[in-house]
N, CA, C and O atoms as CSV, one atom per row, in Angstrom:
chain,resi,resn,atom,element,x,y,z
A,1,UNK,N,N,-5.483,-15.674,-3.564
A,1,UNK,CA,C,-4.061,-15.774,-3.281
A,1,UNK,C,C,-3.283,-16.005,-4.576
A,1,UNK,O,O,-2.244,-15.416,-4.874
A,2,UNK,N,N,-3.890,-16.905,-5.291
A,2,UNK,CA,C,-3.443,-17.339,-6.944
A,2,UNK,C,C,-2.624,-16.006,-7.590
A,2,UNK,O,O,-1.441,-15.872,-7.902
A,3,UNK,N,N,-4.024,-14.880,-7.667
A,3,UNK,CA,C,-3.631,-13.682,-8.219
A,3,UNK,C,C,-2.977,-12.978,-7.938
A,3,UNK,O,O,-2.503,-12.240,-8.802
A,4,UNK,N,N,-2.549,-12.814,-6.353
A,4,UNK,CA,C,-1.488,-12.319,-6.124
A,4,UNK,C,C,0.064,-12.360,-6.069
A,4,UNK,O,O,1.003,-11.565,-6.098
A,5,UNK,N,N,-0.168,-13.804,-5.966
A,5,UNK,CA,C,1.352,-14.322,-6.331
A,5,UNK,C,C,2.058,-14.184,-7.868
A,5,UNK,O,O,3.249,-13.958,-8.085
A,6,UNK,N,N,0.955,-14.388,-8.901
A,6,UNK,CA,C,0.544,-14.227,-10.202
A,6,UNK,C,C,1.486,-12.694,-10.450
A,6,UNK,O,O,2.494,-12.458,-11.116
A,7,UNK,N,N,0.440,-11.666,-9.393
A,7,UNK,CA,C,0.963,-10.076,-9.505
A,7,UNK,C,C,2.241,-9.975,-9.442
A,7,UNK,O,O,3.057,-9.440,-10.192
A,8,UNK,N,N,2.359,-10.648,-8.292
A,8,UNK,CA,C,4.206,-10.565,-7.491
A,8,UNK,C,C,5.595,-10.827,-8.667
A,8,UNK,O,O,6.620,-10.181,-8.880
A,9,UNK,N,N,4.901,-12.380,-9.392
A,9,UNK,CA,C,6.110,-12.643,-9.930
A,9,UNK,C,C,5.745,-12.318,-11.410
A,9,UNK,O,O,6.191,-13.099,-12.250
A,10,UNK,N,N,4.791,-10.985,-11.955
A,10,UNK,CA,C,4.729,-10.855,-12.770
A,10,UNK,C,C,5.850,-9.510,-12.837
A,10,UNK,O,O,6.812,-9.365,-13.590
A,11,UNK,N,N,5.410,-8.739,-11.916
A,11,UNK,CA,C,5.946,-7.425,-11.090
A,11,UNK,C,C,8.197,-7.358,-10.703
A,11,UNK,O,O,9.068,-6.543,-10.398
A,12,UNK,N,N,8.010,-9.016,-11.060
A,12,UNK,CA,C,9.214,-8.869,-10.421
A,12,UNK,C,C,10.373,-9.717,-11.623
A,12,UNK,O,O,11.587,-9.895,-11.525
A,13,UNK,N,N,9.435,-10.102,-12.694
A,13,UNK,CA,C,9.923,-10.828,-13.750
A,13,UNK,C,C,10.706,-12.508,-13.042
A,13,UNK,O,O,11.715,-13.211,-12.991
A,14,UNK,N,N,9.704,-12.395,-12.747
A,14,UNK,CA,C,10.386,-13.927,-12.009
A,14,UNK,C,C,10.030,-15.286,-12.855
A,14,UNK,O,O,9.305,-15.204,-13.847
A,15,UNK,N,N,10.444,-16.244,-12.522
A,15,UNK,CA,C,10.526,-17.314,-13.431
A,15,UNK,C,C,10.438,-18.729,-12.668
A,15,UNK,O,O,10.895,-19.853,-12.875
A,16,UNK,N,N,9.679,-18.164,-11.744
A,16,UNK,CA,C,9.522,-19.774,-11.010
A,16,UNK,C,C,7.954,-20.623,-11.130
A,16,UNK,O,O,7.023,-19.972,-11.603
A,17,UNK,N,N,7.791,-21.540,-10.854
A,17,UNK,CA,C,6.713,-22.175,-10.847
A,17,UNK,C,C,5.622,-21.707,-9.941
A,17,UNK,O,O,5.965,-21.758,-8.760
A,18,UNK,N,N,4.277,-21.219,-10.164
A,18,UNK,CA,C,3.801,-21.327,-9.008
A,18,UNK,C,C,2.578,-22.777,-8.747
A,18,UNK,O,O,1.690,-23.237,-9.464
A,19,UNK,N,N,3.221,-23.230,-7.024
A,19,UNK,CA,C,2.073,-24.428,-6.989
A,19,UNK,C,C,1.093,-24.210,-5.430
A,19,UNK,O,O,1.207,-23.541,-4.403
A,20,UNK,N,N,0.135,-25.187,-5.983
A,20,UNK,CA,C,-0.676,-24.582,-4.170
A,20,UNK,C,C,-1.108,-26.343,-4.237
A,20,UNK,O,O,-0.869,-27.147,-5.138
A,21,UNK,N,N,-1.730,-26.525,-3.092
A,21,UNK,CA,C,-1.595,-27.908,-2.547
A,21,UNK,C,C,-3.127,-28.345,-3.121
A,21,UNK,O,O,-3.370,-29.532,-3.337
A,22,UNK,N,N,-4.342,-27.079,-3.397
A,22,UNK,CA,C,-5.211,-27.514,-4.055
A,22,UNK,C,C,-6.384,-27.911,-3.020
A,22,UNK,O,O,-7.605,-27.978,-3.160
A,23,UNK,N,N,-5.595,-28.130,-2.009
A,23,UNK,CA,C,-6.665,-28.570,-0.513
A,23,UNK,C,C,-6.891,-27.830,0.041
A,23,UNK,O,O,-6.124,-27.042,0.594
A,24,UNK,N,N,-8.294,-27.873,0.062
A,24,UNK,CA,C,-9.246,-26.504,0.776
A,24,UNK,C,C,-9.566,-27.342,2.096
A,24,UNK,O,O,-10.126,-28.428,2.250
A,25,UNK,N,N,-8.805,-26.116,3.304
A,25,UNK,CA,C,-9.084,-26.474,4.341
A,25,UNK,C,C,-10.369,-26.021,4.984
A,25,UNK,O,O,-11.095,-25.170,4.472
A,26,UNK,N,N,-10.646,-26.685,6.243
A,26,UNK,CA,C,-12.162,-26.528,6.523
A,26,UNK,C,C,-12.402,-24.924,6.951
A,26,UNK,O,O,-11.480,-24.241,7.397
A,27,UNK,N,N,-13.706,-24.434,6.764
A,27,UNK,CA,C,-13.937,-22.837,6.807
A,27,UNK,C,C,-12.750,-21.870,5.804
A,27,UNK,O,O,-12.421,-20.684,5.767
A,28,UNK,N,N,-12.461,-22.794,5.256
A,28,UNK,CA,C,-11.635,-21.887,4.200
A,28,UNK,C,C,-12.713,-21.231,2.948
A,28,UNK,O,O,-13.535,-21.789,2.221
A,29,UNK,N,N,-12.116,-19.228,3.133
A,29,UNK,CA,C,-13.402,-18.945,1.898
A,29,UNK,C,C,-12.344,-18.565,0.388
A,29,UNK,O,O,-11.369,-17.856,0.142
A,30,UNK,N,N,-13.238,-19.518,-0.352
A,30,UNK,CA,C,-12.355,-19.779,-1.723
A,30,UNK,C,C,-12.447,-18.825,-3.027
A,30,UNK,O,O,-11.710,-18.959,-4.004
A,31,UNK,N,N,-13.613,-17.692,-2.885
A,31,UNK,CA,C,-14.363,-16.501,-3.174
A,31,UNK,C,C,-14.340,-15.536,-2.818
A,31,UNK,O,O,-15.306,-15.294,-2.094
A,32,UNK,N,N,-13.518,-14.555,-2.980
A,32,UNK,CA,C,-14.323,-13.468,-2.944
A,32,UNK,C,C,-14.224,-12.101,-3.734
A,32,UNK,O,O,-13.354,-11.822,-4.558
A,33,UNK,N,N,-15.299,-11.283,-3.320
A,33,UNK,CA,C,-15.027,-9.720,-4.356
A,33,UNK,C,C,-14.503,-8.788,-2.869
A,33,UNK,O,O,-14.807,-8.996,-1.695
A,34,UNK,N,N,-13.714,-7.837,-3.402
A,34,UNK,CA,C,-13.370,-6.723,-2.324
A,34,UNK,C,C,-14.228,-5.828,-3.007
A,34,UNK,O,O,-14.222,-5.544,-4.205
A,35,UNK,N,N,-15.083,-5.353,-1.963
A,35,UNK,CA,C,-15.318,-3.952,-2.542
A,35,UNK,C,C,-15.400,-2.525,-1.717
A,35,UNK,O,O,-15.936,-2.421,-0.614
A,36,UNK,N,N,-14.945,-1.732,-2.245
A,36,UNK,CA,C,-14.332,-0.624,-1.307
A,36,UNK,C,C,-15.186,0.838,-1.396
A,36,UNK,O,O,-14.976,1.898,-0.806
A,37,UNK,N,N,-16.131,0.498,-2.278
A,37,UNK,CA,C,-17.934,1.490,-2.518
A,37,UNK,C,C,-17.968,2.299,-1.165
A,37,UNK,O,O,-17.762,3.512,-1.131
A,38,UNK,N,N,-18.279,1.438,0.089
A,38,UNK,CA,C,-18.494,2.048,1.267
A,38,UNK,C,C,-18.097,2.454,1.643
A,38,UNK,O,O,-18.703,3.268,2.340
A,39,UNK,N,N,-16.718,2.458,1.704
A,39,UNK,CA,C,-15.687,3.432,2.610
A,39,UNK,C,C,-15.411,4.306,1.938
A,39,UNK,O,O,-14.764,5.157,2.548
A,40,UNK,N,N,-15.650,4.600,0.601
A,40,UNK,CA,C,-15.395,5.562,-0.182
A,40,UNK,C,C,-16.609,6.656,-0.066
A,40,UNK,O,O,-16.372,7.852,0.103
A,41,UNK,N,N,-18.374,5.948,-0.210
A,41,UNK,CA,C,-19.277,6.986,0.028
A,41,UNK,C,C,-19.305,7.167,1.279
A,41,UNK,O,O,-19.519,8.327,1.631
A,42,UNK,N,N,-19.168,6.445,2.026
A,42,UNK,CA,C,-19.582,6.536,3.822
A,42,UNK,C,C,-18.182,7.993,4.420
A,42,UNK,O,O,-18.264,9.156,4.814
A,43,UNK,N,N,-17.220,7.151,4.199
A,43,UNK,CA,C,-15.987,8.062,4.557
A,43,UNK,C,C,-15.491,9.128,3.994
A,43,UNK,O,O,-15.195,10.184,4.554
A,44,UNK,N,N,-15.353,8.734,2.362
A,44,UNK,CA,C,-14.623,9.408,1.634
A,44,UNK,C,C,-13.051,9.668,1.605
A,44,UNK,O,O,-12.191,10.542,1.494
A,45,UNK,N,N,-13.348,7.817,1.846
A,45,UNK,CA,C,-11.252,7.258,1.593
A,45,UNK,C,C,-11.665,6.433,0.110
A,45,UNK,O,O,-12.595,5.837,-0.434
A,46,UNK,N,N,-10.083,6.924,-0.122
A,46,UNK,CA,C,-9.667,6.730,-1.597
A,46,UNK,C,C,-8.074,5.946,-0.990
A,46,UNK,O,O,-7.259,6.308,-0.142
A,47,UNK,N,N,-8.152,4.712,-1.917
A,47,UNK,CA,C,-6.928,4.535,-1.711
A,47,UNK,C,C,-5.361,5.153,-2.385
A,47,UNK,O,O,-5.176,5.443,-3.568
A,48,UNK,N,N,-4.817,5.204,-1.784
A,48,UNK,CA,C,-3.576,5.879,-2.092
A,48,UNK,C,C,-2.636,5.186,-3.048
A,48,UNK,O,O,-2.180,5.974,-3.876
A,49,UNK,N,N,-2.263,4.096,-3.161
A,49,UNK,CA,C,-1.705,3.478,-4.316
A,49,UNK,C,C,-2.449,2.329,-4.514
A,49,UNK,O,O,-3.203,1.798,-3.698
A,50,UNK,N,N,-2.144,1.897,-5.879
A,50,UNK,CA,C,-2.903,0.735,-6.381
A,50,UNK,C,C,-2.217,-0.805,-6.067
A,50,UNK,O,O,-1.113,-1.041,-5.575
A,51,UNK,N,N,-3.309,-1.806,-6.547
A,51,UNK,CA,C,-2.448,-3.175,-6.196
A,51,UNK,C,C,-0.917,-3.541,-6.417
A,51,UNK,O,O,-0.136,-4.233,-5.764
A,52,UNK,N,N,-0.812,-2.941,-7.383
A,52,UNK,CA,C,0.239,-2.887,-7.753
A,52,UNK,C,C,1.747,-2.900,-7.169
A,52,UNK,O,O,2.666,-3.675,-6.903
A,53,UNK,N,N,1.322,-1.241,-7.142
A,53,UNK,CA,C,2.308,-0.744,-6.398
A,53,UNK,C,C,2.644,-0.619,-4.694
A,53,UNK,O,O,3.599,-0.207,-4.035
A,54,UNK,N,N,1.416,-1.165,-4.408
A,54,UNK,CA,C,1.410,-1.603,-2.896
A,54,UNK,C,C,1.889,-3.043,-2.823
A,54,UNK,O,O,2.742,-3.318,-1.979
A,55,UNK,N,N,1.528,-3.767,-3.444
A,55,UNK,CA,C,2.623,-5.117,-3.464
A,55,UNK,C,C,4.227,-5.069,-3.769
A,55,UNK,O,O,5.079,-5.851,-3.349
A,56,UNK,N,N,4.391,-3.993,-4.572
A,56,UNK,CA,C,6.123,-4.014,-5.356
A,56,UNK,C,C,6.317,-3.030,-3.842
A,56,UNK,O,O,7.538,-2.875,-3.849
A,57,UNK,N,N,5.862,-2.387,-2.734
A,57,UNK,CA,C,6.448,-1.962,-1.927
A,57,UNK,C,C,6.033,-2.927,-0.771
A,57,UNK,O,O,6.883,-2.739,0.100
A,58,UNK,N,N,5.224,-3.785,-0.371
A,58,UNK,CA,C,5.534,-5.167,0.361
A,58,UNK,C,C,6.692,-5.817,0.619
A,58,UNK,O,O,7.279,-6.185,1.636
A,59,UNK,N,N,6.948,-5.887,-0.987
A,59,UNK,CA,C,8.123,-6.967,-1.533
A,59,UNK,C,C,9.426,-6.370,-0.972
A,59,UNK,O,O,10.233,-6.940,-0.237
A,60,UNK,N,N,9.497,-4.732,-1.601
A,60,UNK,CA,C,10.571,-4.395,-0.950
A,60,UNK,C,C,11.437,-4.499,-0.011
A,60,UNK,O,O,12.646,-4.731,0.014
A,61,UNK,N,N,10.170,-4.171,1.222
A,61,UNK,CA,C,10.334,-3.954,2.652
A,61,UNK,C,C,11.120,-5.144,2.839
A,61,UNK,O,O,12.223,-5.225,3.380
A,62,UNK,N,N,10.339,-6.171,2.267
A,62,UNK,CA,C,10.536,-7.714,3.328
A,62,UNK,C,C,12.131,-8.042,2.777
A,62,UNK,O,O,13.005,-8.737,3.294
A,63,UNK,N,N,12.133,-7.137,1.338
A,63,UNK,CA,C,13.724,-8.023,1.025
A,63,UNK,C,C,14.993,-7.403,1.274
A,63,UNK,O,O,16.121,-7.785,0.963
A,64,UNK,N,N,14.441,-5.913,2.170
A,64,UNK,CA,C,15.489,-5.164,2.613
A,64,UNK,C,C,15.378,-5.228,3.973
A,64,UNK,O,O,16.038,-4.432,4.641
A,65,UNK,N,N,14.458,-6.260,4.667
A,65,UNK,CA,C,14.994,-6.601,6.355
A,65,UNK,C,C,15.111,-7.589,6.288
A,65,UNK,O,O,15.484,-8.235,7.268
C-alpha cells in the first residue's frame, strides 16, 4: 500500500505527508510479489497499461465524480 500511495503522490506532485498507523491487523498479509507469468503463458493476456498510468486514471475518475 506504502508504494502506492508513494506512486500516487509522486504522479501527482503532491506534497503531503504520508502516515500509516504501523498496526498490523490480525490475518493481515504484509508481503507480497504479484506475478502475472501465468496469465500471460496460460492465456496470453498482456496488460494494457502500466502501474502507472492505471493509477493516474484511478485518480482521475474519482476526482471527476
Amino acid at each position: 500500500m506504502h508504494e502506492i500511495v508513494e506512486k500516487i503522490v509522486r504522479l501527482y506532485g503532491l506534497n503531503v505527508p504520508i502516515r500509516f498507523s504501523g498496526k498490523k491487523r490480525p490475518h493481515e498479509i504484509m508481503d507480497t510479489v504479484a506475478d502475472i507469468s501465468k496469465a500471460k503463458e496460460k492465456l496470453g493476456w498482456e496488460p494494457e497499461v502500466d502501474v502507472d498510468e492505471g493509477l493516474k486514471r484511478v485518480v482521475d475518475y474519482y476526482k471527476e465524480t
